[in-house]
C-alpha positions as CSV (number, residue, x, y, z in Angstrom):
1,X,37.9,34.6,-7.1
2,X,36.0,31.4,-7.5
3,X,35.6,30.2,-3.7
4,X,34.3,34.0,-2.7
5,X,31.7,33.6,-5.5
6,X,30.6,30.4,-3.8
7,X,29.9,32.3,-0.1
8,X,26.6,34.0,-1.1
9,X,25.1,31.1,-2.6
10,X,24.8,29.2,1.1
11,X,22.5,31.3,2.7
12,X,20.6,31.3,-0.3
13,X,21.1,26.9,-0.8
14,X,20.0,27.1,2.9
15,X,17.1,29.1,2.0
16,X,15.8,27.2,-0.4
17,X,16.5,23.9,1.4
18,X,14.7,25.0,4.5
19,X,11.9,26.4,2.4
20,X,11.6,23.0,0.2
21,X,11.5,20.8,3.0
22,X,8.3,22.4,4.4
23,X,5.1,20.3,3.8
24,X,1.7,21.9,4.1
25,X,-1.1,20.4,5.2
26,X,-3.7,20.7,3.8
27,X,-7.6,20.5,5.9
28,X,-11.0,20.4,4.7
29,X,-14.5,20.1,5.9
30,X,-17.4,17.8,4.6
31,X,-18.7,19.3,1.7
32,X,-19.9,16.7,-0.5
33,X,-23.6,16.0,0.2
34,X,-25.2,12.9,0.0
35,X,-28.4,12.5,-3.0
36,X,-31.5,12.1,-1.6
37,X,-34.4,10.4,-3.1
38,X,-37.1,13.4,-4.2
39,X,-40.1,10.5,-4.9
40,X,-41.1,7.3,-3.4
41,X,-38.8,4.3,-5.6
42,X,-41.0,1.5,-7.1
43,X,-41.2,-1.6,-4.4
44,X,-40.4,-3.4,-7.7
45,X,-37.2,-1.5,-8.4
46,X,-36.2,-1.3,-4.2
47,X,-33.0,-2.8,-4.2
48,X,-31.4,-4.3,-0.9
49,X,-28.3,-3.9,-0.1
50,X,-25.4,-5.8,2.4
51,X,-22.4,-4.2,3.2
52,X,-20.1,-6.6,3.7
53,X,-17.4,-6.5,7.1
54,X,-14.3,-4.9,5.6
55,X,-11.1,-6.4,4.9
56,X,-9.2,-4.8,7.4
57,X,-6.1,-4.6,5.4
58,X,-3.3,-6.1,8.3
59,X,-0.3,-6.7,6.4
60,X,1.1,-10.3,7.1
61,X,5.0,-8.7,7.8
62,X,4.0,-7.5,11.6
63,X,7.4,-5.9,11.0
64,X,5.6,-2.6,8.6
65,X,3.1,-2.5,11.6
66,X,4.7,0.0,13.4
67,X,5.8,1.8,10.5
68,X,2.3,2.1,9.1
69,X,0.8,2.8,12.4
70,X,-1.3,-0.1,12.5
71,X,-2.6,-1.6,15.6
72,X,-4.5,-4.9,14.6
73,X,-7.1,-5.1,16.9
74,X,-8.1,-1.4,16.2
75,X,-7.9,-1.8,12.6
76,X,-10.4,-4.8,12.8
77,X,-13.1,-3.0,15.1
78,X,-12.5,-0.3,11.8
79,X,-13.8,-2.9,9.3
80,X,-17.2,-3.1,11.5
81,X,-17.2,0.3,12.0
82,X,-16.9,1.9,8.7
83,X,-19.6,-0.3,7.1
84,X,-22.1,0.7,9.8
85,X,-21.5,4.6,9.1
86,X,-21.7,3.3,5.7
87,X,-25.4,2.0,6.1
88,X,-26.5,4.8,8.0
89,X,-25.6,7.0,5.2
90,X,-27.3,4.9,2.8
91,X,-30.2,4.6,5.3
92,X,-30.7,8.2,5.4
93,X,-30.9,8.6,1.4
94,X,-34.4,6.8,0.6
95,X,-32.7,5.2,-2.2
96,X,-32.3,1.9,-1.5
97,X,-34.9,-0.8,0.5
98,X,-33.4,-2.8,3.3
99,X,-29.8,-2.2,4.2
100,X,-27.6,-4.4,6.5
101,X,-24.5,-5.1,7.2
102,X,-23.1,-8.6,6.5
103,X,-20.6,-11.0,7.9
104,X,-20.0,-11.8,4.2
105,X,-21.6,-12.2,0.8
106,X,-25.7,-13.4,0.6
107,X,-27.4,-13.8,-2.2
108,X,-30.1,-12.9,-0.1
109,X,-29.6,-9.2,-1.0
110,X,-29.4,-7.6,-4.6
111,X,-26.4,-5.7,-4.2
112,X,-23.4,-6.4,-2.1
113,X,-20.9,-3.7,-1.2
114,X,-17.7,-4.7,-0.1
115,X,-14.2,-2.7,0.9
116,X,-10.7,-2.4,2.0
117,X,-8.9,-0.1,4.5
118,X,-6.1,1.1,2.6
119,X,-5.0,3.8,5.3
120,X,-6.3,4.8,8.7
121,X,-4.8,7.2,11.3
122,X,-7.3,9.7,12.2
123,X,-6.3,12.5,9.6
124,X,-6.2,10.4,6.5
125,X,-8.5,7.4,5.7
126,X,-8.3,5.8,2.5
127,X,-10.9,3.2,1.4
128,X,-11.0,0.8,-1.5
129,X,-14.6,0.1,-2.3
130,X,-16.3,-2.0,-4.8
131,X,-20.2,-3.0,-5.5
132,X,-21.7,-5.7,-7.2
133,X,-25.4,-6.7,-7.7
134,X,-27.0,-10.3,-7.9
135,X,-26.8,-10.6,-11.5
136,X,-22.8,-10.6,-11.5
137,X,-22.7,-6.5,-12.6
138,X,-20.1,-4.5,-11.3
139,X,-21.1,-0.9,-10.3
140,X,-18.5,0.1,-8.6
141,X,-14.5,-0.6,-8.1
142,X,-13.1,2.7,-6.8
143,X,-10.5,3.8,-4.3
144,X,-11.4,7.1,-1.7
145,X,-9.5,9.2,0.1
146,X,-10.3,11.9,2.5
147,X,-8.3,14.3,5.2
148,X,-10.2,15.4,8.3
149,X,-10.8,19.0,8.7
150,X,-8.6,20.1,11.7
151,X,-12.3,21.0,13.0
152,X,-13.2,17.5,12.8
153,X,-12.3,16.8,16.7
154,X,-13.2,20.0,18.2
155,X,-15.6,19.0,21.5
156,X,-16.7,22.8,21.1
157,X,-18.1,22.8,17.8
158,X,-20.2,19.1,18.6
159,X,-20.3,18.2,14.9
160,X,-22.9,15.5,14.2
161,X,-21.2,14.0,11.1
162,X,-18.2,11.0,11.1
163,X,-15.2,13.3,10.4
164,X,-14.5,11.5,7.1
165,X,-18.6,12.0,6.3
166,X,-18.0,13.2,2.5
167,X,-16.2,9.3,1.9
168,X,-18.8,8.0,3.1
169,X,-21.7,10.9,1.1
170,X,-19.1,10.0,-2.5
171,X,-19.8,6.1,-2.0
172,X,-23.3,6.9,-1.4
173,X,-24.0,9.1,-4.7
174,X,-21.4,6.9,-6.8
175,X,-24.0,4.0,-6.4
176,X,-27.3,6.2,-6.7
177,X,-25.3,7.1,-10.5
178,X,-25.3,3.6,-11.3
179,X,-28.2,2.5,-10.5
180,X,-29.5,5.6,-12.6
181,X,-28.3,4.1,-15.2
182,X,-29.9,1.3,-15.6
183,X,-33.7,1.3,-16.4
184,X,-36.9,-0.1,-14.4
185,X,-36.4,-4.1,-16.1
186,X,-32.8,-4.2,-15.8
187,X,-33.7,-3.4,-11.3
188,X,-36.6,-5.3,-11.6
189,X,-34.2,-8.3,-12.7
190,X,-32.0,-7.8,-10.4
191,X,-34.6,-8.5,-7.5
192,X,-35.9,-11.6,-9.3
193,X,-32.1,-13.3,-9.8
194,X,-31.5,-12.3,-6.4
195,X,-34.4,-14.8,-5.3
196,X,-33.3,-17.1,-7.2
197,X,-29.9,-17.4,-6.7
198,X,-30.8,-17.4,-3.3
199,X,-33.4,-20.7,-3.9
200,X,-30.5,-22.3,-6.2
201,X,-28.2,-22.4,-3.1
202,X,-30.6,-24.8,-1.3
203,X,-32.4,-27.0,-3.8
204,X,-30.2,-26.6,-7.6
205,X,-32.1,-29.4,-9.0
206,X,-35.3,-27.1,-8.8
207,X,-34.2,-23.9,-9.3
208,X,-30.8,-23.8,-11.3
209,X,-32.4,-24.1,-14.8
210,X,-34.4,-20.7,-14.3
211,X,-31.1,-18.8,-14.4
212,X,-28.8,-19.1,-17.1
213,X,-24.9,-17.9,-16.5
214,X,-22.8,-16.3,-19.3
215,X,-19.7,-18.5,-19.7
216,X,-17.7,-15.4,-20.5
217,X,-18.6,-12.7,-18.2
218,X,-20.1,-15.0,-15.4
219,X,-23.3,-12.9,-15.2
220,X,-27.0,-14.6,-14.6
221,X,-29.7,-13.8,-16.6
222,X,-33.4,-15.1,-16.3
223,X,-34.3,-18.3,-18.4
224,X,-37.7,-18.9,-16.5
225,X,-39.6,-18.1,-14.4
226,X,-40.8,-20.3,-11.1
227,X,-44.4,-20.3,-10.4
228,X,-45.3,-18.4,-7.5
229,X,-48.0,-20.6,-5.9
230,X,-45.1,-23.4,-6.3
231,X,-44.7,-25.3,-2.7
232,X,-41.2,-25.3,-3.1
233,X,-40.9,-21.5,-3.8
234,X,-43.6,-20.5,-0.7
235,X,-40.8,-22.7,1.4
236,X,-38.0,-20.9,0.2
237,X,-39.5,-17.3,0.6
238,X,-40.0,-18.7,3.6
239,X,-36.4,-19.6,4.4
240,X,-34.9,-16.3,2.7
241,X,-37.4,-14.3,5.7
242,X,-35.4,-16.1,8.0
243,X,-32.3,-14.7,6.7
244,X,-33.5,-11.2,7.0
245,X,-34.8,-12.1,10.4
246,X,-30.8,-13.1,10.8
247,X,-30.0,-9.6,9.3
248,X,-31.9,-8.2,11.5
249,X,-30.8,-9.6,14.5
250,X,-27.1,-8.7,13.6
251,X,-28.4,-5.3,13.5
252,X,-29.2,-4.9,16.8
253,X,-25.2,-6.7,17.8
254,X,-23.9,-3.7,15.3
255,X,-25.7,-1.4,16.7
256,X,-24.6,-2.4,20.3
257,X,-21.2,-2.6,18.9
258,X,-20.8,1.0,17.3
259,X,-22.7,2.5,20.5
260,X,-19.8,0.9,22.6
261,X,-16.8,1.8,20.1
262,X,-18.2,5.3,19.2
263,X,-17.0,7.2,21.9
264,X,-13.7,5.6,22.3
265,X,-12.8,5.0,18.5
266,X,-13.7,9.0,18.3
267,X,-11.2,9.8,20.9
268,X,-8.7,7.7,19.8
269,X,-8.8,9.6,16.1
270,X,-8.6,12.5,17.9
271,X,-5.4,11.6,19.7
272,X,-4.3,10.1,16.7
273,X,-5.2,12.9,14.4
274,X,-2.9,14.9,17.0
275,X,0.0,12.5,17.4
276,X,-0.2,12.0,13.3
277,X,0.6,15.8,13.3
278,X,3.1,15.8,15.8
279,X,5.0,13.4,14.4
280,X,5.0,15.2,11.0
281,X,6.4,18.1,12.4
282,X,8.7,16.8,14.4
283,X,10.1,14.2,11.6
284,X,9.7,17.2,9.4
285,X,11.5,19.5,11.7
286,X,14.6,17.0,11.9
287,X,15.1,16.4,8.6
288,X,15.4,20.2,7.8
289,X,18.0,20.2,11.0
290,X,20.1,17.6,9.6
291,X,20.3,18.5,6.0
292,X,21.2,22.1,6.8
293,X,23.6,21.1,9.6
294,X,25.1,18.6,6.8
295,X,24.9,21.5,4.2
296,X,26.6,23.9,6.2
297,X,29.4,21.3,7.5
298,X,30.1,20.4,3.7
299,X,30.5,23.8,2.8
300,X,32.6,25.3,5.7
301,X,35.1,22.2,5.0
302,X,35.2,23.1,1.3
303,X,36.3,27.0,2.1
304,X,38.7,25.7,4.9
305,X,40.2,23.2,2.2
306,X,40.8,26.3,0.1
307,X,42.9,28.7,2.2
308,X,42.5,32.1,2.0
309,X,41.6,35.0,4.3
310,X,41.4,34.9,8.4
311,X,37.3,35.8,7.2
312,X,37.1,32.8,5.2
313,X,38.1,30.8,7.7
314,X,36.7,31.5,10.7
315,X,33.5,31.8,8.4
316,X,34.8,28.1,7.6
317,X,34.8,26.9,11.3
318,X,32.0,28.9,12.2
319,X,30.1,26.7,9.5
320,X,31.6,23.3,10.4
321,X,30.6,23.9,14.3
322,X,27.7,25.6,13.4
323,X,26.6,22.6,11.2
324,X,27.6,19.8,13.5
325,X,25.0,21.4,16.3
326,X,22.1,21.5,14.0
327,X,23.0,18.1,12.6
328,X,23.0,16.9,16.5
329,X,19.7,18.5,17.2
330,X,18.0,16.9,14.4
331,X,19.1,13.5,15.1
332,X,17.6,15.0,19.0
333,X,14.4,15.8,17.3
334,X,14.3,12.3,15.5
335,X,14.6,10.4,19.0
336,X,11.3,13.2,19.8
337,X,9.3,11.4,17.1
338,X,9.3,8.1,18.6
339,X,7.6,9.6,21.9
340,X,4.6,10.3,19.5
341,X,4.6,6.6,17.7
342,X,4.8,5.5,21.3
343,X,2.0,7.7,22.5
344,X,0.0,6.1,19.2
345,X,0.9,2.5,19.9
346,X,-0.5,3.2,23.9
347,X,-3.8,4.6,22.3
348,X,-4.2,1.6,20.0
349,X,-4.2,-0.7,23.1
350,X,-6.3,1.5,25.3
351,X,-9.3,1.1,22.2
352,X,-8.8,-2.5,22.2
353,X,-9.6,-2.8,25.8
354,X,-12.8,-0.9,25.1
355,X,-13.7,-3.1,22.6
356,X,-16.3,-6.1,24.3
357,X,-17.8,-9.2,22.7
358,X,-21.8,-8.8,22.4
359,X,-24.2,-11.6,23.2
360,X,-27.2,-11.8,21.5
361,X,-29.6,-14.3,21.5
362,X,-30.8,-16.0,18.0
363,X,-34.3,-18.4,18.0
364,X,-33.6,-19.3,21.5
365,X,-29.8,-20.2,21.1
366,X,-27.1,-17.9,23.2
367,X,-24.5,-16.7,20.4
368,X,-21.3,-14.6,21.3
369,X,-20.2,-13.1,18.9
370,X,-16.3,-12.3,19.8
371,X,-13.9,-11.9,17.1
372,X,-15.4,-13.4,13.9
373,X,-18.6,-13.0,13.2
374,X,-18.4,-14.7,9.7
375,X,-18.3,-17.6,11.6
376,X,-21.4,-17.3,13.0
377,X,-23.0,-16.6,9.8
378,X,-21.8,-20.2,8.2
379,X,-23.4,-21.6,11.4
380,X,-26.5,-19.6,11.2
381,X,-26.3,-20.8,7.2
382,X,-26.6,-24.3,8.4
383,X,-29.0,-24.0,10.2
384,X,-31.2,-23.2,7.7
385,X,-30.5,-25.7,5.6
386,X,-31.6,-28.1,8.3
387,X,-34.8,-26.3,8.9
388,X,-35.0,-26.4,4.7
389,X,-34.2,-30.2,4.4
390,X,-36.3,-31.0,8.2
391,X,-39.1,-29.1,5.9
392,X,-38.5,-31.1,2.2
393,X,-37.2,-34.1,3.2
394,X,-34.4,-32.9,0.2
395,X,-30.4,-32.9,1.4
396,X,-29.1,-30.1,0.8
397,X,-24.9,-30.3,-0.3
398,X,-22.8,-28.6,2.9
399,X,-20.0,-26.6,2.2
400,X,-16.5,-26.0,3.9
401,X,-17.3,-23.1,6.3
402,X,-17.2,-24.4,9.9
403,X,-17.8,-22.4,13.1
404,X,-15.4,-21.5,15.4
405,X,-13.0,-18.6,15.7
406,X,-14.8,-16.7,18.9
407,X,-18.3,-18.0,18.2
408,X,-20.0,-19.9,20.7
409,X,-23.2,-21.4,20.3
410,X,-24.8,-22.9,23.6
C-alpha cells in the first residue's frame, strides 16, 4: 500500500523540480534620468572634478579568470572606458566646472571620483564607486548594479545611450545630492584647500601652515589665508594651469581612445550579452536534465527494490532507462556550455587586438601612452617640479613614482 502511494508523487517531484530550476531573467531599460542644473552655479562654488582610471578588478588567481569570464586586457580598456562615459554624463549635467579623467589622484581638482569593476559581461555590470573632495570628505562609497535591457544591442533601434546609462545617470545624481547638502562656504572651501593642497605639494615650507589637518579624521581645514598678489602663489597658479593644460591634453588621448574602442567594445557586449545568455540556458538546461534523470533513476530503483506488480516494474525500468538518457543528455548539454565560454574567451582577444596605443605630443616631447598611463602622469608630475624649482631656485622633495611601464618619452 505504501510504495503505490509513492508513484503519483514523481511526476509531481519532477514537476516541481523542473519548475524550480527555471531562472528568469529579468531586463530593463534606462529609466533613471540624470539632474540637470536649472540656473547657472556660482564660479565660486564650481567644483572640478577627476575621475580617476578604474581599478580594473583582475583577480591575482588567473585560475577564477575563466570562471568569472574575465579577459584582462579587456577588463583594463573597461577601467578607461567607464570613467569617460562617466565624464560625459557629468559633462552633460551643468553641475560641475571642469571634468577630466585622471591617471590617478590630483589635488589639482576638488573632488576625485574613483571606482572598481566588480562585474562585467555585457548583461550585468557592477561598479563600486566612491568620491571624495579636497578637504578629506567622503561623499560617496556605494556599490551599482545594472542589467541591460535585451533592447540594449539592437542595431535597429540605434539607441544613443551606453546600455548601462542609468549607472552611470545614479552616480551622477548621488553626487549632485551631496553636494546639495552642503552650503555655499563649505564649496567655496573646498576650491580654496584644493589650491592649496595643491601649492603644499611643491613648496610645504610656504604653504603647509595655511591648512591645518584633523589628527582624527585626517580632513584639512583653512588656517590662513595666502596673499594673492604673493610671488610664490602667482608661480603656483601658474604651475597648477599647467596641470589642467596636462588634463587637457589627456583628453584629447581619451577621446582618441574611446572613438577607437567604441565600436568594438559595443560589439563585443553585444556578443557577450548573447553568449552570457546562451550559457545560462544551456547550463540551466543541463542541470534540470541531470537532476530529473537522477530523480527518476532513484525512484524507478526504489520501486524495483520493492517487488510487486509486472506495472510496477516495468514502470521501474522504464524510469531507470528513462533517467539514465536524460542524465546523459545533460552531462551532453554541459559539454554545449563550454562552446559559449570558448566563443567568449575568442571575443575577448579579438577586442584586445582592436585596442592601439595613442601618441600624443606634450610641450614638444613625443609621449606614447601604451598600457599605463599613470606612469606618464608621475613623469609629467616631475616635470613640473623642475619647471617649479628652474623658476624658484627652491628643491622640491621627489617621490617614488618612476616612469616606465609602456610610457616612452622621446
Amino acid at each position: 500500500m505504501r510504495r503505490l502511494t509513492l508513484l503519483p508523487l514523481y511526476p509531481a517531484a519532477l514537476s516541481l523540480l523542473l519548475g524550480g530550476c527555471v531562472q528568469e531573467s529579468v531586463r530593463s531599460v534606462n529609466s533613471t534620468e540624470a539632474i540637470q542644473a536649472v540656473e547657472a552655479i556660482p564660479e565660486a562654488q564650481l567644483l572640478d572634478v577627476g575621475v580617476a582610471v578604474f581599478d580594473a578588478g583582475i583577480p591575482e588567481d588567473e585560475e577564477s579568470w575563466e570562471k568569472l569570464r574575465i579577459f584582462p586586457t579587456v577588463r583594463k580598456a573597461e577601467a578607461r572606458f567607464i570613467p569617460l562615459i562617466l565624464q560625459d554624463t557629468l559633462e552633460k549635467t551643468g553641475q560641475w566646472g571642469a571634468v577630466w579623467v585622471v591617471p590617478s589622484d590630483s589635488n589639482a581638482v576638488d573632488l576625485h571620483v574613483s571606482g572598481k569593476i566588480l562585474y562585467s559581461d555585457g548583461e550585468t555590470l557592477k561598479l563600486d564607486v566612491q568620491a571624495v573632495d579636497s578637504t578629506g570628505r567622503e561623499w560617496l562609497d556605494k556599490t551599482y548594479e545594472g542589467v541591460a535591457s535585451k533592447y540594449a544591442y539592437v542595431e535597429e533601434l540605434e539607441l544613443d545611450s551606453d546600455p548601462f546609462q542609468n549607472i552611470y545617470n545614479q552616480i551622477a545624481n548621488d553626487l549632485v545630492l551631496a553636494r546639495q547638502s552642503l552650503d555655499a562656504k563649505q564649496l567655496t572651501d573646498i576650491r580654496t584647500i584644493s589650491e592649496l593642497r595643491f601649492a603644499t605639494e611643491f613648496s610645504p615650507e610656504a604653504f603647509d601652515r595655511h591648512l591645518k589637518v584633523n589628527e582624527r579624521t585626517g580632513e584639512y581645514t583653512i588656517n590662513s589665508l595666502p596673499a594673492r598678489e604673493e610671488p610664490m602663489m602667482v608661480r603656483m597658479s601658474k604651475i597648477r594651469e599647467r596641470e589642467y593644460m596636462f588634463f587637457d591634453t589627456l583628453d584629447e588621448y581619451y577621446d582618441n581612445f574611446e572613438r577607437q574602442m567604441g565600436e568594438p567594445y559595443m560589439d563585443w557586449r553585444a556578443y557577450s550579452y548573447d553568449e552570457t545568455i546562451a550559457l545560462r540556458e544551456v547550463k540551466d538546461s543541463a542541470r534540470r536534465r541531470m537532476l530529473l534523470g537522477a530523480l527518476a533513476v532513484v525512484g524507478g530503483l526504489y520501486v524495483g527494490s520493492q517487488g510487486g506488480s509486472y506495472t510496477e516494474s516495468v514502470i521501474a525500468n522504464t524510469a531507470v532507462i528513462g533517467g539514465g538518457t536524460l542524465a546523459w543528455s545533460g552531462f551532453k548539454r554541459y559539454g554545449e556550455s563550454k562552446i559559449h565560454v570558448d566563443a567568449l574567451r575568442e571575443l575577448g582577444t579579438s577586442l584586445e587586438a582592436e585596442v592601439r596605443p595613442v601618441v600624443v605630443d606634450i610641450e614638444g616631447q613625443t609621449v606614447e601612452l601604451s598600457g599605463s598611463v599613470e606612469a606618464q602622469y608621475a613623469e609629467w608630475r616631475r616635470l613640473l617640479r623642475d619647471i617649479y624649482e628652474l623658476e624658484t631656485g627652491i628643491e622640491v622633495a621627489s617621490d617614488s613614482a618612476a616612469p616606465g611601464d609602456g610610457t616612452e618619452v622621446n
